[in-house]
C-alpha positions in Angstrom: 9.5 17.7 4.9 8.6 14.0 5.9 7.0 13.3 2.2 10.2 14.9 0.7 12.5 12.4 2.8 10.3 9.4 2.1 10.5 10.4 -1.5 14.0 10.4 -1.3 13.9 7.1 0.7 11.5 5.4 -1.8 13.6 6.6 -5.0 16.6 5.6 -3.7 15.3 1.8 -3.1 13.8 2.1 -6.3 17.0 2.9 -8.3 19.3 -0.1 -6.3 16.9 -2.7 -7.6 18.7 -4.7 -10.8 16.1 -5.4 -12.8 12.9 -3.4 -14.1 10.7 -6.3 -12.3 12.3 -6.1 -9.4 12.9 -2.5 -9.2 9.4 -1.6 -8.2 8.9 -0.7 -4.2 5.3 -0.1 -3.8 5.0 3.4 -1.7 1.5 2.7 0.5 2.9 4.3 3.6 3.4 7.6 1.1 0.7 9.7 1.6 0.9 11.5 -1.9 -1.3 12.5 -3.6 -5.0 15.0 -4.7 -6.8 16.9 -6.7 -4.9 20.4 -8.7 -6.4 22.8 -11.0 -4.4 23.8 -13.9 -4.8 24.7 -17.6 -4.0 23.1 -20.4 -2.1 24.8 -23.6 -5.8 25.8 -25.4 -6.7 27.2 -22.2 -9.5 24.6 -20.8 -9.1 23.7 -16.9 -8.2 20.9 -16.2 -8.0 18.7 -12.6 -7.0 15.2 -11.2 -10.7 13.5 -12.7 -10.3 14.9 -16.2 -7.3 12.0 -16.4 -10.1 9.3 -14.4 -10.2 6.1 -16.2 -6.6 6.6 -17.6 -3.0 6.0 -16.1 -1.5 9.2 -15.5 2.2 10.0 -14.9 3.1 13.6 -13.6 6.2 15.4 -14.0 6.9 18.4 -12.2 10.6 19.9 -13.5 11.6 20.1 -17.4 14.9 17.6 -17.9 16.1 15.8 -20.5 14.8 12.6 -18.5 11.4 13.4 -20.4 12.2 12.2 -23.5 13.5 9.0 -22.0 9.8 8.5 -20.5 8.5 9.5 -23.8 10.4 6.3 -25.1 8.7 4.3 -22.0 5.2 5.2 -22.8 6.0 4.3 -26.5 7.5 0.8 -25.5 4.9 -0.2 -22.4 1.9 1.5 -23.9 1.9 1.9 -27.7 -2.0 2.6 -28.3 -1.3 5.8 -25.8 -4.7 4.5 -24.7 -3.6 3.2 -21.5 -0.9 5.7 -20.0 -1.0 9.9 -20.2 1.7 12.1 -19.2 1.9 15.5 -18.4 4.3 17.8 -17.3 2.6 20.8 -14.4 4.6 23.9 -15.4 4.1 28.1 -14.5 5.3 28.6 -18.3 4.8 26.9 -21.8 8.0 24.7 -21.7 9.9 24.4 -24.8 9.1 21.7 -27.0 8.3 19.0 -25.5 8.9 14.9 -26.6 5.6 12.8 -27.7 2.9 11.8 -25.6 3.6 14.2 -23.1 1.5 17.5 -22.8 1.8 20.3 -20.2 0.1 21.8 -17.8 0.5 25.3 -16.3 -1.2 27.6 -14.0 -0.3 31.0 -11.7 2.7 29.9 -9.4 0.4 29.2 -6.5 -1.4 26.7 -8.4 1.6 24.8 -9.6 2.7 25.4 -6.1 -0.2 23.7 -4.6 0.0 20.4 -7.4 3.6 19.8 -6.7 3.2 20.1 -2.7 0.6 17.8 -2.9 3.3 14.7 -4.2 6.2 16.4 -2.2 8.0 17.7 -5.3 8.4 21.5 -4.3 12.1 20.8 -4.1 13.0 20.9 -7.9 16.2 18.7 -7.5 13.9 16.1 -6.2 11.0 16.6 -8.4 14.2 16.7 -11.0 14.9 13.0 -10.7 11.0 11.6 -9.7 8.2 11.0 -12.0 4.7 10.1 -10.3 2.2 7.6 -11.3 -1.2 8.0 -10.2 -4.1 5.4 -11.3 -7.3 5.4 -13.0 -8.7 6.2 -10.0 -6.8 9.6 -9.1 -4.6 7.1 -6.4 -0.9 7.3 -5.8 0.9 4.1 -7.1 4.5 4.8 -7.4 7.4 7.1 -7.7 9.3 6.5 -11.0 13.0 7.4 -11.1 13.6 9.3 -14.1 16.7 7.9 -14.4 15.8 4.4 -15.0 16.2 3.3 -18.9 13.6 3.6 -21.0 13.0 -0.2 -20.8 12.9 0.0 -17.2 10.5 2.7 -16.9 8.5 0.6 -19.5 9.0 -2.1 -17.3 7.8 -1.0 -14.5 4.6 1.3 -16.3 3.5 -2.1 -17.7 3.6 -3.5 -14.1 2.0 -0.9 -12.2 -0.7 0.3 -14.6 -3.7 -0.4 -13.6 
């Protein structure tokens, strides 16, 4: 319950911002965050350090706020070199928008990823995309319903 309501506290600072470089809040006092055990769509497991050395942004719920961090990735990383984003599922979603893959597992497991960065309630997770560092680390809670420009914005800032 407290990570949920300081999610909620951090997004909603996050969103009054004005611009995309100012509407960053770093989260430190968040304590979000660790290692899951998925699989990806050809069946190889995957955890946390198979993304170490890259960006990674997680997104736990299926909305039409993906493609507009498609878009972001596209504008604030266009080598795809820099930033990866995945979406932790219990079933192959529909299609989903460029540059982002998915990742599934048994409900525990997905359970267990999304309760480790407090999205276990989907309309929170719904809103919320999470960027970790090369170094499996929390950085900071996205809003998904930033513009893509923002989002860019603020991927470009944060990325490590």
């Amino acid at each position: 319950m407290r990570n949920l309501v300081s999610a909620l506290a951090a997004s909603l600072l996050l969103c009054a911002a004005p611009t995309h470089a100012q509407s960053f809040v770093p989260a430190p006092n968040l304590s979000f965050g660790g290692d899951f055990t998925l699989t990806s769509p050809s069946g190889a497991t995957v955890t946390l350090q198979t993304f170490h050395g890259a960006n990674l942004v997680l997104a736990f719920c299926a909305t039409p706020e993906l493609a507009r961090l498609a878009t972001a990735l596209q504008l604030a990383d266009p080598s795809g070199k820099k930033l990866r984003a995945v979406l932790v599922t219990q079933a192959a979603p529909p299609k989903l928008p460029p540059r982002i893959s998915s990742l599934s597992g048994a409900p525990a497991q997905v359970q267990a990823a999304a309760s480790e960065y407090g999205a276990t309630d989907p309309s929170t997770a719904a809103t919320l995309f999470y960027l970790i560092g090369p170094d499996g680390k929390f950085i900071a809670l996205i809003p998904a319903t930033l513009s893509p420009e923002q989002m860019a914005g603020q991927l470009s800032a944060l990325s490590r």
